[in-house]
C-alpha positions in Angstrom: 0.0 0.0 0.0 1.3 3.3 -1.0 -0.1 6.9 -0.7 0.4 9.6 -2.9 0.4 13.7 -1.8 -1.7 15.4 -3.9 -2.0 19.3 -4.2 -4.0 22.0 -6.2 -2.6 25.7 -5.8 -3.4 28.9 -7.6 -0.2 30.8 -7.9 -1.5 34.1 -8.8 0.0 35.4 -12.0 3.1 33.5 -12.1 4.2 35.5 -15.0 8.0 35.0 -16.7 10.2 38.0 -16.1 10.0 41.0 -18.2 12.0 40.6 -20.9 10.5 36.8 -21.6 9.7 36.0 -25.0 5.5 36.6 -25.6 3.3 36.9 -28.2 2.5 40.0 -29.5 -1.3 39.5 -28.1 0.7 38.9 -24.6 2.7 41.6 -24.3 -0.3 44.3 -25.2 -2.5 42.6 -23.1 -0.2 42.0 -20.0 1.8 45.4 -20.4 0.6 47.1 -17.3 0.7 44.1 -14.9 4.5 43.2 -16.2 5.8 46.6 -16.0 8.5 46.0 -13.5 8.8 42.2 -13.1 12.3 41.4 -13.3 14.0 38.4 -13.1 14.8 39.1 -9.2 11.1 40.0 -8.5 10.4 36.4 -10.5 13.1 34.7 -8.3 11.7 35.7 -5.1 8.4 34.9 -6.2 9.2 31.4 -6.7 11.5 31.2 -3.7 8.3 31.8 -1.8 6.1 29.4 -3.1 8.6 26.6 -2.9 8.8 27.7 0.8 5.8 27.4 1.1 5.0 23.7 -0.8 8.3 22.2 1.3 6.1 22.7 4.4 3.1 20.6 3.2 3.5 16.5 2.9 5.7 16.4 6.1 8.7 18.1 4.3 8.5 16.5 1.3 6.2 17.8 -1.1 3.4 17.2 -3.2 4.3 14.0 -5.4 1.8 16.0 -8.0 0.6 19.1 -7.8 -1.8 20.7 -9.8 -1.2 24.8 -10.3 -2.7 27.5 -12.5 -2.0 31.3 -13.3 0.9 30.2 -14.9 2.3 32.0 -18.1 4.1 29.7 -20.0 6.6 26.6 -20.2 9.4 28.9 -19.5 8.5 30.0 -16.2 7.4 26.8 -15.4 10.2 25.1 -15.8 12.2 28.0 -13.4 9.7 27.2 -11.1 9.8 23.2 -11.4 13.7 23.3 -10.6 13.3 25.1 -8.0 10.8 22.9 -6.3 13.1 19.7 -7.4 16.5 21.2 -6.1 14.8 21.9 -2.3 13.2 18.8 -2.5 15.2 16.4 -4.1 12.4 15.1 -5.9 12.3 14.7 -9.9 9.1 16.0 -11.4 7.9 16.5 -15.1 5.6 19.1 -16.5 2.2 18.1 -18.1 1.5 21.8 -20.3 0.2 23.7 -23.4 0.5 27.4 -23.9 -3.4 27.8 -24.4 -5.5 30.8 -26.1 -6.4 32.5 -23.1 -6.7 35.4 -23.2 -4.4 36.7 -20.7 -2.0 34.0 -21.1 -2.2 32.1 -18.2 -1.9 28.0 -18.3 -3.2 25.5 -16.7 -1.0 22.5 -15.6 0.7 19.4 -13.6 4.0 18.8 -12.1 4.5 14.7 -11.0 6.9 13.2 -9.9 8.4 10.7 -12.8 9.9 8.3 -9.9 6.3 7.6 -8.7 4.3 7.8 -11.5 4.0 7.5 -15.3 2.3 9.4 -18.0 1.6 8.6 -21.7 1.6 11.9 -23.5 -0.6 10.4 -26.1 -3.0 10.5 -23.3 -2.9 13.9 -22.0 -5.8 16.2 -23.4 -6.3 20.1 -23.5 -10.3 20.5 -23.5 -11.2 23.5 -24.8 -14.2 25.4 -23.4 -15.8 27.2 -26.2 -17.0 30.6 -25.2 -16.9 33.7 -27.3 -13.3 35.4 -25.9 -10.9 32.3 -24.8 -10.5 30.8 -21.4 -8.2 28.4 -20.0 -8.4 24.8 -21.1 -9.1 21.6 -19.1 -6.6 19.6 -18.9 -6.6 15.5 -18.5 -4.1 13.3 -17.8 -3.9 9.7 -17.6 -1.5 8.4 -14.7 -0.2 5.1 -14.1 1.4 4.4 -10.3 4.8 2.8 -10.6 4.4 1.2 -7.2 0.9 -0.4 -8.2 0.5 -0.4 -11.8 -3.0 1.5 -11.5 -4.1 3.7 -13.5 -6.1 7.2 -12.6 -7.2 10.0 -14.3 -6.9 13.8 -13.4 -8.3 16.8 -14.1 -7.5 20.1 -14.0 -9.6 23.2 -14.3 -9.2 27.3 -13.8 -12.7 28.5 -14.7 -13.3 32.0 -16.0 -13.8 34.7 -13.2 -16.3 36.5 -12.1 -15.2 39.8 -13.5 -17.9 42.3 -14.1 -20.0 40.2 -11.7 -20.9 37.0 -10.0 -24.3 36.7 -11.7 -23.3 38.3 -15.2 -20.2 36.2 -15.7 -22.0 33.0 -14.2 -23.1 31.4 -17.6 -19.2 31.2 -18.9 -18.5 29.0 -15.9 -21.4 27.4 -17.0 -20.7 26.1 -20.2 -17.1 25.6 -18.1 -19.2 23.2 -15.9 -20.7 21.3 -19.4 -17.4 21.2 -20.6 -16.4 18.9 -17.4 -19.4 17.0 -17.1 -19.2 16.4 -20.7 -15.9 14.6 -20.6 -15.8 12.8 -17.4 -18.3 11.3 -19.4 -16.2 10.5 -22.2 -13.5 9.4 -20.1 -16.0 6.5 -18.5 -16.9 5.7 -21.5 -13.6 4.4 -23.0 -12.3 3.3 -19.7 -14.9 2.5 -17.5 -16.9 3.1 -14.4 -14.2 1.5 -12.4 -11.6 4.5 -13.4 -10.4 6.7 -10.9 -11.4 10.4 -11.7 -10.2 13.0 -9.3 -10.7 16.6 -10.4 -9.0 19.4 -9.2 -8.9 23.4 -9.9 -10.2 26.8 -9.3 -13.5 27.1 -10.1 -14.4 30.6 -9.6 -17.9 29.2 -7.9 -18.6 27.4 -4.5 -19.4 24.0 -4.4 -23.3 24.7 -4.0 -23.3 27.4 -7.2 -25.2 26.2 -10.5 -22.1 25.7 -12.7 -20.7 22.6 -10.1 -24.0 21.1 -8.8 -26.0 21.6 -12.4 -23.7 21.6 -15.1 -20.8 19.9 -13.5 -22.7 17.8 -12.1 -21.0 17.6 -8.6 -22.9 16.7 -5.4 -22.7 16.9 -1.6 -24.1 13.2 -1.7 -21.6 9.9 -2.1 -24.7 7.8 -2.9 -25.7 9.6 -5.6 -22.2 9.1 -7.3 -22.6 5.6 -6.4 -26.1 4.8 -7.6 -26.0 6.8 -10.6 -26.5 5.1 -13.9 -27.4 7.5 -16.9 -25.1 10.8 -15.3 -21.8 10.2 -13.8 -21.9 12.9 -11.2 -19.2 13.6 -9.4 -18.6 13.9 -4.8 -17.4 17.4 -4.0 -14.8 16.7 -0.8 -15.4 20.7 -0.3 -18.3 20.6 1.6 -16.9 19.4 4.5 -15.5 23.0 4.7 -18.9 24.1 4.1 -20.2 26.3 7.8 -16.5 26.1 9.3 -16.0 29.8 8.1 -12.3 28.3 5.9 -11.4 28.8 2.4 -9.2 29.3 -0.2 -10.3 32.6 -1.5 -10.5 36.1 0.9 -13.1 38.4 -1.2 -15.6 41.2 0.3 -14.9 40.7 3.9 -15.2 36.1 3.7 -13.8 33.3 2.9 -14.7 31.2 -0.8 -14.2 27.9 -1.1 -13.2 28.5 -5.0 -10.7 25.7 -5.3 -12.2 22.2 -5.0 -11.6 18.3 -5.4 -14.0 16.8 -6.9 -14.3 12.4 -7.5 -15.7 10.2 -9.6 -17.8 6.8 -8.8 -14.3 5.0 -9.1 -12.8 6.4 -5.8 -16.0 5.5 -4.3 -16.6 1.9 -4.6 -16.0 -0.4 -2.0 -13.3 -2.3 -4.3 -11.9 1.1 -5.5 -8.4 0.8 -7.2 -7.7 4.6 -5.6 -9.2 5.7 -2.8 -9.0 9.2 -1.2 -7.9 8.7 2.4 -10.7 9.2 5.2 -10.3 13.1 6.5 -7.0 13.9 4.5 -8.5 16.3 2.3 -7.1 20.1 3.9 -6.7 23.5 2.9 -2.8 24.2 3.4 -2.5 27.4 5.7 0.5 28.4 7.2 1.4 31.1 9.5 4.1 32.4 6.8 1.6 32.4 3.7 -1.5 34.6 5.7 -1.9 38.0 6.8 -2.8 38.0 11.1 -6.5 37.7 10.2 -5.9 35.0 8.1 -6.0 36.1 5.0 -4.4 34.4 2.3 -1.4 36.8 1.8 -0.9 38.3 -2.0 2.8 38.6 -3.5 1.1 40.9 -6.4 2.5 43.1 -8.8 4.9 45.9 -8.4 2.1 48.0 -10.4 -0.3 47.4 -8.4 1.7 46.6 -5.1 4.0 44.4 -4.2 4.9 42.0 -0.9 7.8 40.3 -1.7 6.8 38.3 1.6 3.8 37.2 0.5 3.3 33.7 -1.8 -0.8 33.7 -3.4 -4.1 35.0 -3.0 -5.5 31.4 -2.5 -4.3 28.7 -0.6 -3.4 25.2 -1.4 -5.8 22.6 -0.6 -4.4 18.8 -0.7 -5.5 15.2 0.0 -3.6 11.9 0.2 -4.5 9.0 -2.3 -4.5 5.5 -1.1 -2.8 3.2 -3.8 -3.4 -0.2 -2.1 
């Protein structure tokens, strides 16, 4: 029996230094929010959010963590040896440069030693929507230790800019989107696969674009005694009345970035399971404000605390490979 660390983190415009390479599109739309991020701004951004993830996982890391707000491979990469030179730890990057519109990525880092992906089965879902949003991305994992395979998903829905209620039907046809392929995906492998999905959603758990279009419920037996709609069992709502989240905004706390699993993780005979009460929202004294606010690094135009990692905070949960 193994278990694997798994975390999701929004990384708040990691954006490549100022001089990067970018599309022409990029540079006009990013040119105020890059004007002075310099490759020492950049370093120190990263040194903070590997501080940060060397806490979680008893000192040694997520063995795959999920991230978005990500600009490119480039910066990626800077960040990914970063992580592997504190940690000792060997990961590989699962990413496509994606039409958003203000060029930030969705993607995975895993750690090669523990786990295996075949990159004719990693897939960039695009949601289609009028002005381009971040893709979902899949991947198909195999465990080294075990042999299983699992599947994982990873979303960054659009925002709510220019309101909750106005921008609600993009995450809508976001929520489709997902439903719509973790459909696909038990189709050509199975109920038995192991789904977990994983992102910012940009909605609480009990918003219409995660309980109707996502199909995502508060309810295990639902997942399990569905037959025509694979819904998927939100792990967020055990949050749900205990005042955490991942997200400060307008005086409280969202729960904006979720785990979400399919029927497979479910089943008494499940290949993966997600371990009873492991599922946590990563807060540490050095990444929050004394209220407890998740504290920002942000942008030296708009204000900058260079000791400061995100404006979310992790959330992780342990797999059970038995």
């Amino acid at each position: 029996m193994a278990n694997h660390y798994i975390t999701w983190w929004n990384l708040e415009n990691l954006f490549d230094s100022e001089n990067a390479p970018r599309t022409d599109k990029l540079c006009r739309v990013l040119k105020r929010e890059l004007e002075g991020w310099s490759d020492e701004i950049l370093e120190k951004k990263i040194n903070q959010l590997v501080k940060m993830l060397r806490m979680i996982n008893g000192s040694n890391g997520p063995d795959i963590l999920g991230v978005c707000e990500v600009e490119n491979e480039n910066v990626l990469k800077k960040f990914r040896d970063s992580l592997q030179q504190t940690l000792d730890r060997n990961y590989k990057i699962i990413h496509a440069d994606t039409q958003d519109e203000r060029g930030i990525d969705v993607a995975f880092l895993y750690d090669k030693d523990k786990f295996a992906v075949d990159s004719q089965n990693v897939f960039f879902h695009v949601i289609v929507k009028r002005y381009a949003t971040r893709d979902i991305v899949q991947a198909n994992f195999r465990s080294k230790i075990s042999n299983k395979e699992f599947v994982l998903v990873g979303n960054h829905w659009p925002s709510r800019s220019g309101g909750q209620l106005e921008s609600e039907p993009y995450r809508m046809m976001a929520g489709e989107t997902l439903a719509y392929f973790n459909q696909r995906i038990q189709d050509v492998h199975g109920q038995a696969i192991p789904i977990l999905v994983m992102g910012d959603f940009n909605d609480e758990p009990f918003n219409r674009s995660i309980t109707e279009y996502a199909k995502s419920t508060v309810s295990a037996d639902r997942v399990l005694k569905a037959r025509s709609v694979p819904w998927l069992y939100n792990l967020m709502w055990e949050a749900i009345g205990s005042r955490a989240g991942t997200f400060y905004y307008s005086d409280a706390f969202n729960l904006l970035d979720q785990f979400m699993v399919s029927r497979g993780m479910l089943v008494d005979n499940a290949m993966l399971k997600v371990q009873q009460g492991s599922m946590r929202i990563e807060v540490f004294p050095e990444m929050s404000k004394k209220n407890g606010i998740p504290r920002k690094f942000g942008r030296p135009a708009e204000g900058l605390d260079q000791d400061g990692c995100s404006d979310h905070f992790p959330i992780s949960l342990v797999l059970v490979d038995s």
